[in-house]
TILUM-684917 format. One record per atom (N, C-alpha, C): x, y, z. Coordinates in steps of 0.1 Angstrom, whole numbers, padded with zeros to 4 digits, always signed. Each point is the difference from the previous one (the first is absolute). Layout:
residues N
XYZ
...
This chain:
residues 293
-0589+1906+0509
-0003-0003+0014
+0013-0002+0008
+0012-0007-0008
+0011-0003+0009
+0007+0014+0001
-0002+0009-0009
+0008+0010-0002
-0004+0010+0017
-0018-0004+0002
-0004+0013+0006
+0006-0005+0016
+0000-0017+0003
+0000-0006+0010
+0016-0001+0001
+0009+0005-0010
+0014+0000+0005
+0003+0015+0005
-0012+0011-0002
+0005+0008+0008
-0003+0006+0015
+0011+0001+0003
+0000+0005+0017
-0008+0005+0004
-0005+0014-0003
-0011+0007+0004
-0017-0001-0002
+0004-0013-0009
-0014-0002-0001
-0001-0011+0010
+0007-0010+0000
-0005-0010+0012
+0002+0007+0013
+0006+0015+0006
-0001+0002+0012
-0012+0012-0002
-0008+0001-0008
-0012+0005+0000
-0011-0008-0001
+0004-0013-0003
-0014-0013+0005
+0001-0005+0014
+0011+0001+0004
+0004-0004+0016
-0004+0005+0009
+0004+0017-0001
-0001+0011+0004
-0016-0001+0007
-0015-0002-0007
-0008+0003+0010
-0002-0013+0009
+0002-0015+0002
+0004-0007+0008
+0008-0003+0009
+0010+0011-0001
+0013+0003+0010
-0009+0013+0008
-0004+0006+0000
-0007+0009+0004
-0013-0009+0007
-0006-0004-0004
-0013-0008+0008
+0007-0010+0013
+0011-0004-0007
+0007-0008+0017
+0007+0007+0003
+0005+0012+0001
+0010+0007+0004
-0018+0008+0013
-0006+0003-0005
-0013+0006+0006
-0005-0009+0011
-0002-0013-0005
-0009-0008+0009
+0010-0009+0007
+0012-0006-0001
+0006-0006+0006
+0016+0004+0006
+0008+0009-0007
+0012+0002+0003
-0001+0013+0009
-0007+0009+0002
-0003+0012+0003
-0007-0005+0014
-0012-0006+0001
-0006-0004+0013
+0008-0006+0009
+0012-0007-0010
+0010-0008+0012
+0009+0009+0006
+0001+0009-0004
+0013+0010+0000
-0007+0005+0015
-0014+0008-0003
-0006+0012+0010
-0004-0010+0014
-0004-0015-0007
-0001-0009+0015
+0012+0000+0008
+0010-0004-0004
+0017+0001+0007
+0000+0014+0006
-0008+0009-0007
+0009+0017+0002
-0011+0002+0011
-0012-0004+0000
-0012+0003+0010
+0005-0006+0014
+0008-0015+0000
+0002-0008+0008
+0008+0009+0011
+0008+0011-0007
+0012+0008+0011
-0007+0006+0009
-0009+0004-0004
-0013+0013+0006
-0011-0006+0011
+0000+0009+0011
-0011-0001+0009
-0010+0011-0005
-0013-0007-0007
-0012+0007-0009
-0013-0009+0003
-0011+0007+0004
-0011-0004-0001
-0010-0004-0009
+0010+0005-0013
-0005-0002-0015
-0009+0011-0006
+0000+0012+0010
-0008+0011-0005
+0008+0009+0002
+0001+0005+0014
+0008+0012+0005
+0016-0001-0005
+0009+0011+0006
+0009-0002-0004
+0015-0010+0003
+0008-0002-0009
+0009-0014+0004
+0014+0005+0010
+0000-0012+0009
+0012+0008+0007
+0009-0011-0003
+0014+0001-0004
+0010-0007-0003
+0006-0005+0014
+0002-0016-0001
+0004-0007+0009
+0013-0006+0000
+0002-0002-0010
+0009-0007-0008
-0001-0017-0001
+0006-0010+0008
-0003-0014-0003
-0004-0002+0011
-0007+0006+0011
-0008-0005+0007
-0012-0007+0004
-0010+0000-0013
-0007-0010-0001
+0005-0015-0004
+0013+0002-0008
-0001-0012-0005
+0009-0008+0012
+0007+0013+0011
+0006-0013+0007
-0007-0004+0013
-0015+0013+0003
-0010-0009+0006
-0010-0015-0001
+0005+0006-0020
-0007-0015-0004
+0005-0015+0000
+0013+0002+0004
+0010-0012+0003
-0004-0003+0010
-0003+0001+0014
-0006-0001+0014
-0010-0003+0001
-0011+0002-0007
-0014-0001-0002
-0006-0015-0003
-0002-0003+0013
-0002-0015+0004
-0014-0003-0009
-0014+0008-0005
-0008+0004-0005
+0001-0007-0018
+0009+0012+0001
+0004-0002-0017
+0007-0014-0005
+0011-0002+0006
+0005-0019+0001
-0011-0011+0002
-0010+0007+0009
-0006-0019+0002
-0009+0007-0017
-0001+0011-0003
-0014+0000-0012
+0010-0004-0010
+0013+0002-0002
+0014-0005-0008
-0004-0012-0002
+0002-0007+0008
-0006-0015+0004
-0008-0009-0007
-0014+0005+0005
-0010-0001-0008
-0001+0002-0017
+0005+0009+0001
+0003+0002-0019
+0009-0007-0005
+0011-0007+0007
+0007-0010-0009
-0006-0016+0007
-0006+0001+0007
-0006-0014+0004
-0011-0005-0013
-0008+0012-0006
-0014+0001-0011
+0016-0002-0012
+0009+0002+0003
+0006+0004-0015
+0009-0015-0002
+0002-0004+0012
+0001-0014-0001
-0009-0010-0004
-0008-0002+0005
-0013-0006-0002
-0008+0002-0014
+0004+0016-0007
-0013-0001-0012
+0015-0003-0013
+0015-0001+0006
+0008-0008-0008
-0002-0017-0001
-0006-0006+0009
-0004-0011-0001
-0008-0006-0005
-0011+0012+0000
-0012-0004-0002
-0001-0001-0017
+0015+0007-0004
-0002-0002-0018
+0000-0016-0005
+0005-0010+0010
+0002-0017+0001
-0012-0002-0008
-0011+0008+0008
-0014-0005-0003
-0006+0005-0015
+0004+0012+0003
-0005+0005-0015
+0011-0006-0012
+0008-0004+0004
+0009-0005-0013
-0005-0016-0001
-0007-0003+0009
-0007-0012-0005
-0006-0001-0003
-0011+0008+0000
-0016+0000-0003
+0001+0003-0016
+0016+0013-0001
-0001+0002-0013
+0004-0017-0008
+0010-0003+0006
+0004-0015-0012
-0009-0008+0004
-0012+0000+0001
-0014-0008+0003
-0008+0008-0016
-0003+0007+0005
-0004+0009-0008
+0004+0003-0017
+0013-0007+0001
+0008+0002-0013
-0001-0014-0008
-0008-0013+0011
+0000-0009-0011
-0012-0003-0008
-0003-0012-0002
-0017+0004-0011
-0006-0010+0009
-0006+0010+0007
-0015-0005+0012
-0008+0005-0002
-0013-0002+0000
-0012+0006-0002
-0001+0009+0010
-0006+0013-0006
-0005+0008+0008
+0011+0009+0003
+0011-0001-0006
+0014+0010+0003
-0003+0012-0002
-0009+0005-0010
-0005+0012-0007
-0007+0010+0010
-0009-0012+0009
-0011+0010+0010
+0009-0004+0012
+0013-0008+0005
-0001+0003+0010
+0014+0011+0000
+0003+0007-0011
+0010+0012+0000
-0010+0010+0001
-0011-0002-0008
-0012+0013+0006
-0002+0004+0012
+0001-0015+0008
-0003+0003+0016
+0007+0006+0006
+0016-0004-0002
+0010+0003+0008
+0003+0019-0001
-0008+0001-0013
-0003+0016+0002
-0004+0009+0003
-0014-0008+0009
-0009+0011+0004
+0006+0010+0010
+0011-0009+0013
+0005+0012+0005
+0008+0014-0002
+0004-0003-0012
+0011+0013-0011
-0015+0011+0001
-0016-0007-0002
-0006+0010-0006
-0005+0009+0012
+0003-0005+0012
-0005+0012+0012
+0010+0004+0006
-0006+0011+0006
+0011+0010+0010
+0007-0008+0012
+0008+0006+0006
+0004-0004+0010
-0009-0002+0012
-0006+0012+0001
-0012+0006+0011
-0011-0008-0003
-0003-0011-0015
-0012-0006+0005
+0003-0008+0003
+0014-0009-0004
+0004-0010+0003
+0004+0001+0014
+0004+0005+0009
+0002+0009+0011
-0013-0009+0009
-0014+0006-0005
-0010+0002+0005
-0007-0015+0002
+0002-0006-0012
-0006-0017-0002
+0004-0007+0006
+0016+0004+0005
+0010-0011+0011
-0002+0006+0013
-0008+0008+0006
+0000+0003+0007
-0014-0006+0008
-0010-0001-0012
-0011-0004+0000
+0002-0019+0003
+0010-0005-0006
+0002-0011-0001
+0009-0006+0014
+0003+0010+0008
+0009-0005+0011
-0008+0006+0008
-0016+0004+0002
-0005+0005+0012
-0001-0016+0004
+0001+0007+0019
+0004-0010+0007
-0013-0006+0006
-0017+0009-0005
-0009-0008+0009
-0006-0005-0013
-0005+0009-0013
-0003-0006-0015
+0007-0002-0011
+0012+0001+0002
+0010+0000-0009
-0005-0017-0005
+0007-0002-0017
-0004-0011-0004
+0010-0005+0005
+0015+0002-0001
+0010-0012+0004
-0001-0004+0020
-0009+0006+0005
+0000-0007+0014
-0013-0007+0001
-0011+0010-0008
-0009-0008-0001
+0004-0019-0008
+0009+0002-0009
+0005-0009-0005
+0006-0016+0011
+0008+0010+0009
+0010-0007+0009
-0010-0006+0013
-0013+0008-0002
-0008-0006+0012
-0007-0009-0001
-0004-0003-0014
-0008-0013-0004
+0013-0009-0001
+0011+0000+0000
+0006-0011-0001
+0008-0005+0014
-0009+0007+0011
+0001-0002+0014
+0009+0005+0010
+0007+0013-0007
+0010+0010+0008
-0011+0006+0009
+0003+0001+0011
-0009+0010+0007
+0000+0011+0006
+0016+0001-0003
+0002+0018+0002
+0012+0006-0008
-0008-0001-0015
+0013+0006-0011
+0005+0017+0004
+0010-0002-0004
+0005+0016+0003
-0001+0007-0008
-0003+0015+0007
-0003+0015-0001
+0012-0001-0013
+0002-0003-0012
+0008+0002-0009
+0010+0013+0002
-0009+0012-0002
+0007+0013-0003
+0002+0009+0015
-0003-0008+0007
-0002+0012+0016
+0010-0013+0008
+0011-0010-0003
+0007-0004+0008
+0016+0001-0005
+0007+0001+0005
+0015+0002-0004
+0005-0013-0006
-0004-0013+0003
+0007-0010-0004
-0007-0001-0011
-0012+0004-0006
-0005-0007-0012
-0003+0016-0010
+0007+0008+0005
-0007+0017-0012
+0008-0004-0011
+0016-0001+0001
+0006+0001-0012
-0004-0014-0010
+0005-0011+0003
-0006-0011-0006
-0018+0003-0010
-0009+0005+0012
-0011+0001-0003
+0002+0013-0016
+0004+0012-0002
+0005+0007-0005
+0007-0005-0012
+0009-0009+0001
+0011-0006-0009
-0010-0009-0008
-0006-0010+0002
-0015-0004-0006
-0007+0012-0011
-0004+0004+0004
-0004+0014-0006
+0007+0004-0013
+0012+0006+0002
+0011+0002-0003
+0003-0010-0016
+0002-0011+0005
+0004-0013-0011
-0014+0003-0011
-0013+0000+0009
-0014-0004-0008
+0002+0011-0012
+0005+0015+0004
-0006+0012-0005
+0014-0002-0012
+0011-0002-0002
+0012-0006-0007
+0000-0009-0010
-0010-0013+0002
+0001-0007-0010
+0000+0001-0011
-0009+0005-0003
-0002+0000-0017
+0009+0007-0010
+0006+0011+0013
+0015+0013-0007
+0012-0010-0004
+0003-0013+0011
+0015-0010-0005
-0003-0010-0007
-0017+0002+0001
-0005-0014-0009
+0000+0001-0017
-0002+0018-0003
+0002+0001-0012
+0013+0000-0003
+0009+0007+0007
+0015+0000+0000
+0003-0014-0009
-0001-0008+0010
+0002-0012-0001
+0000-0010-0009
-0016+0003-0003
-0004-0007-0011
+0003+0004-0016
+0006+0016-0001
+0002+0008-0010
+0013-0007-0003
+0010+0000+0008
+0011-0008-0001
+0001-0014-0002
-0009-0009+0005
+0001-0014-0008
-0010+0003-0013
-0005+0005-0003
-0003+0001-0012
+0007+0003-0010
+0010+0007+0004
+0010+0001-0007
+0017-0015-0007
-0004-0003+0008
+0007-0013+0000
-0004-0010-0015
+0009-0001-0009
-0001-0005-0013
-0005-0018+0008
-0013+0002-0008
-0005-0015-0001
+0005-0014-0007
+0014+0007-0007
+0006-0012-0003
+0012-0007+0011
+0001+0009+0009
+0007-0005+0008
-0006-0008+0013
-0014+0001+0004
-0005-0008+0002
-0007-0011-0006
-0001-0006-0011
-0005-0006-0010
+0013-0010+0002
+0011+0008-0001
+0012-0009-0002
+0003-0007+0013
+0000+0007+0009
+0000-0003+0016
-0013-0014-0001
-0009+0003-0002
-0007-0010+0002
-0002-0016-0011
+0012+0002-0005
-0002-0010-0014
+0010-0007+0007
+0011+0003+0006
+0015-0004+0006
-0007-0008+0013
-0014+0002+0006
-0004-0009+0014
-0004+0009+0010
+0007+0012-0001
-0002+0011+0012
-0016+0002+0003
-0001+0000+0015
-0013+0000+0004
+0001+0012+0002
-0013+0005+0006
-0004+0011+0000
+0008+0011+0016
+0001-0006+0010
+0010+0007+0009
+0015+0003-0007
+0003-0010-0005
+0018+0001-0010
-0002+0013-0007
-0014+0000-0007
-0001+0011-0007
+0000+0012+0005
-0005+0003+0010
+0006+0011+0006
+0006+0005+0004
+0004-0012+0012
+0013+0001+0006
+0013+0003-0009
-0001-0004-0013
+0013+0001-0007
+0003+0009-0012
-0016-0002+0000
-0001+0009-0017
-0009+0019+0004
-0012-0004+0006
-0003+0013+0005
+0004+0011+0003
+0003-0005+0014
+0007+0010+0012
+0014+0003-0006
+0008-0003-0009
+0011+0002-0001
-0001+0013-0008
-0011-0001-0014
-0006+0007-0008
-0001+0011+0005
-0010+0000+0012
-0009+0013+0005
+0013+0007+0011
+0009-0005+0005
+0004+0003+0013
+0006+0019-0003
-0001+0005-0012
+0002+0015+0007
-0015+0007+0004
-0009-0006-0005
-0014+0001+0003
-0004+0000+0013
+0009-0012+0007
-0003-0002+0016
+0011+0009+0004
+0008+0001-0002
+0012+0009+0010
-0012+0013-0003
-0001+0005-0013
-0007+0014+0003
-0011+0001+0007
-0011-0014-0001
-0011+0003+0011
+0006-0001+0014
+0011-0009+0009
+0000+0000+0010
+0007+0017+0003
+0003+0008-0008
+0003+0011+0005
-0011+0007-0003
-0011+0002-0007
-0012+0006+0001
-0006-0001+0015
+0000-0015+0001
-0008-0005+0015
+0005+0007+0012
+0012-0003+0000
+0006+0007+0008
+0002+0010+0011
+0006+0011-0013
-0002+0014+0001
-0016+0006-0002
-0008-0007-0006
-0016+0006+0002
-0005-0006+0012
+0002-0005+0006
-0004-0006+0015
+0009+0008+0009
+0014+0007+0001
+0005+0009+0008
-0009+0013+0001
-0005+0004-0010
-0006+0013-0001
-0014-0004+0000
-0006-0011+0001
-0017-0001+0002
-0005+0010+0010
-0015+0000-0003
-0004+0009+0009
-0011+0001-0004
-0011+0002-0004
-0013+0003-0009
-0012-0014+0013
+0004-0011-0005
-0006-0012+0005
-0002+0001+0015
+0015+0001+0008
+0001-0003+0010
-0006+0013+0007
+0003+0012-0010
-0011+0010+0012
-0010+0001+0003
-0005-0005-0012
-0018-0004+0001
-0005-0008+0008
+0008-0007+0002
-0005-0018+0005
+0004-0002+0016
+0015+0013+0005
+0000-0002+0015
+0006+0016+0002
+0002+0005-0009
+0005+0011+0005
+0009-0001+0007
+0011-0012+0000
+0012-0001+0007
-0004-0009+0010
-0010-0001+0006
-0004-0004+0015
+0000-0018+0000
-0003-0005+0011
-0001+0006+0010
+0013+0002+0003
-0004+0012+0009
+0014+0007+0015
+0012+0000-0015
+0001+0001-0015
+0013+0002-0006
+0007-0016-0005
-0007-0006+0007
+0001-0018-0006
+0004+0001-0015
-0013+0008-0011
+0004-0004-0014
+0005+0014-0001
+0005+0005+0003
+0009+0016-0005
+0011-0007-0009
-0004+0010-0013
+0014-0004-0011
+0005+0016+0002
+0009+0006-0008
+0014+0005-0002
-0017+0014-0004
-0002-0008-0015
-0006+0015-0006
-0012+0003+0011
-0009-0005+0009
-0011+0004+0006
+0005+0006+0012
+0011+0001+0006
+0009+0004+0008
+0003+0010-0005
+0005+0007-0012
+0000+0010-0011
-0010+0011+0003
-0012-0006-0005
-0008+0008-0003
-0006+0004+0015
-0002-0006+0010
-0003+0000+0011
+0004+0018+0009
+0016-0006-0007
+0010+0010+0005
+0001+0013-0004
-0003-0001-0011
-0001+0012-0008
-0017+0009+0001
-0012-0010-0004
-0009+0007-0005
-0009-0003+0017
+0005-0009+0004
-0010-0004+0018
+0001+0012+0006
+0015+0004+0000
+0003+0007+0011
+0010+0011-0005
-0003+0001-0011
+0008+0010-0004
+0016+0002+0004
+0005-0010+0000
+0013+0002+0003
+0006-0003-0014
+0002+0009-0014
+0005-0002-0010
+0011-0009-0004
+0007+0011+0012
+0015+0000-0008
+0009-0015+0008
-0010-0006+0011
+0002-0011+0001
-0005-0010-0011
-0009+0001-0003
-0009-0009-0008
+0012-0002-0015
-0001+0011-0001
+0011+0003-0016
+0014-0009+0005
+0005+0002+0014
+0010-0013-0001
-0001-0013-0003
-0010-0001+0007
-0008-0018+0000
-0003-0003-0016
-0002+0008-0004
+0003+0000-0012
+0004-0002-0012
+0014+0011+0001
+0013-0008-0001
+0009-0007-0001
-0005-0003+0016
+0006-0014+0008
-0006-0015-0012
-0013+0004-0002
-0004-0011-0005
+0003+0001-0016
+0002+0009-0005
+0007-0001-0016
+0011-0009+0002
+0010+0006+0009
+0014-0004+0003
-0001-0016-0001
-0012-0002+0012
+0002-0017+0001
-0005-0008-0012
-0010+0005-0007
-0001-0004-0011
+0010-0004-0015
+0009+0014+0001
+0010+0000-0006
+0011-0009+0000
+0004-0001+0016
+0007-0012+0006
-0006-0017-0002
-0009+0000-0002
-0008-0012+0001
+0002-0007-0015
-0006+0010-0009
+0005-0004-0013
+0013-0001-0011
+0007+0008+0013
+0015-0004-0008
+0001-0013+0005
-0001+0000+0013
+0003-0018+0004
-0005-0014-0005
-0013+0003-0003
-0005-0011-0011
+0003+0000-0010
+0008+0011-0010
+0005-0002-0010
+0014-0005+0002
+0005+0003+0008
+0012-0010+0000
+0000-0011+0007
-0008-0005+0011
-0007-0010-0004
-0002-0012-0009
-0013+0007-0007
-0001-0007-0013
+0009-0004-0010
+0009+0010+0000
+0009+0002-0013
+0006-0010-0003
+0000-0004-0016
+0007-0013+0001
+0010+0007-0014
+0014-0011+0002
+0007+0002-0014
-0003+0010-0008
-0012-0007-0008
-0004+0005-0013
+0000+0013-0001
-0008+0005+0014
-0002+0017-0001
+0013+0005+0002
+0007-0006+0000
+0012+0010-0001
+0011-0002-0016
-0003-0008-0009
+0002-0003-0012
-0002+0011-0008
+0011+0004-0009
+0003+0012-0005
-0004-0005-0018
-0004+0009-0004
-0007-0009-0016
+0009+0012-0010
């Protein structure tokens, strides 16, 4: 076995069809998006070469910035919202009854689509039988707001959503990783006096922390490129209020057929993505990751 795995052409013939599957589905689509972005194309007919004039239309594009906006305002916010789930997980991690079924719970949202989940919060923020106003009216509000049809309350209202349909993805994260944590060092921690916050605070989070740097870059950059939830739920509206980066995208491209705009926006939004996560990695970065072994 070592003889076959020390040779060259056999490990670039195990590689070979996985280099090929991302080279197909990921390195290739990026290439033709940037190469589509030069072109004024309707996505059918034929392409006419512009050169970087979409992308320096898209610098000016008052449109595309406030939806810029919006997508790092969600990407802020569902980086915070991990506070929550990293507590629920070290709730969850100690021996409380019922820890078992309430990780069940926290799953149900993993098991539906976006579009039903989409559909149930939409059901749940109607503004004449919705349960949460129906909710807000017996406790003597008398004119709760239109949730998803006012500008001051769509994104918030959305971002709700958002956190609900997430939990159970950082909650297993989470919990995968303090389970990992050798029980003798909490044993010991707790024989020495350490209460139960010390224990986290000192012994946990220290444990798990490339765990959390990688989820807050999951959160992140998957909240930059959202899109699924929010089209369902307002279609951007009202008047562009909840417009993110990708619904602006697709708008551009498949609404109105303007491709080879669409394909910048695109782009544009790999790029910021790309930018975004170098930054939290250095950022995050501490010492260690730069320790040479």
């Amino acid at each position: 076995m070592d003889k076959v795995m020390s040779n060259k052409k056999v490990i670039a013939l195990y590689v070979l069809p996985s280099l090929i599957l991302l080279a197909g589905l990921v390195y290739i689509p990026i290439i033709l998006t940037g190469y589509y972005g030069l072109m004024d194309w309707n996505g059918i007919g034929p392409m006419t070469f512009i050169g970087l004039e979409n992308y320096i239309k898209l610098l000016s594009d008052a449109t595309f910035w406030y939806s810029a906006r919006n997508s790092f305002f969600l990407a802020f916010f569902s980086s915070a919202a991990l506070i929550v789930y990293l507590a629920v997980s070290l709730v969850l991690a100690a021996k409380i009854k019922g820890r078992e079924t309430l990780r069940k719970i926290y799953l149900i949202p993993m098991l539906l689509s976006s579009v039903a989940i989409a559909q149930l919060w939409i059901k749940i923020y109607d503004p004449n039988n919705g349960m949460l106003n129906s909710l807000l009216k017996t406790l003597g509000v008398e004119s709760p707001p239109a949730w998803l049809a006012q500008r001051e309350t769509v994104l918030i209202a959305i971002f709700i959503a958002i956190v609900w349909q997430y939990a159970g993805f950082y909650i297993i994260i989470y919990s995968a990783a303090l389970k990992g944590i050798p029980s003798s060092l909490i044993e010991a921690a707790e024989i020495d006096g350490a209460t139960p916050l010390q224990i986290a605070y000192k012994i946990k989070l220290p444990l798990i922390s490339g765990v959390i740097k990688t989820t807050i870059v999951l959160a992140i950059v998957g909240s930059l490129k959202y899109f699924d939830l929010i089209y369902v739920m307002t279609g951007g509206g009202p008047n562009g209020s909840s417009e993110v980066i990708a619904s602006y995208m697709y708008k551009q491209a498949f609404g109105i057929n303007n491709f080879g705009y669409g394909s910048a926006i695109g782009f544009m939004l790999l790029l910021l993505a790309l930018t975004t996560t170098f930054i939290i990695q250095k950022i995050t970065a501490s010492k260690n990751d730069n320790l040479q072994y």
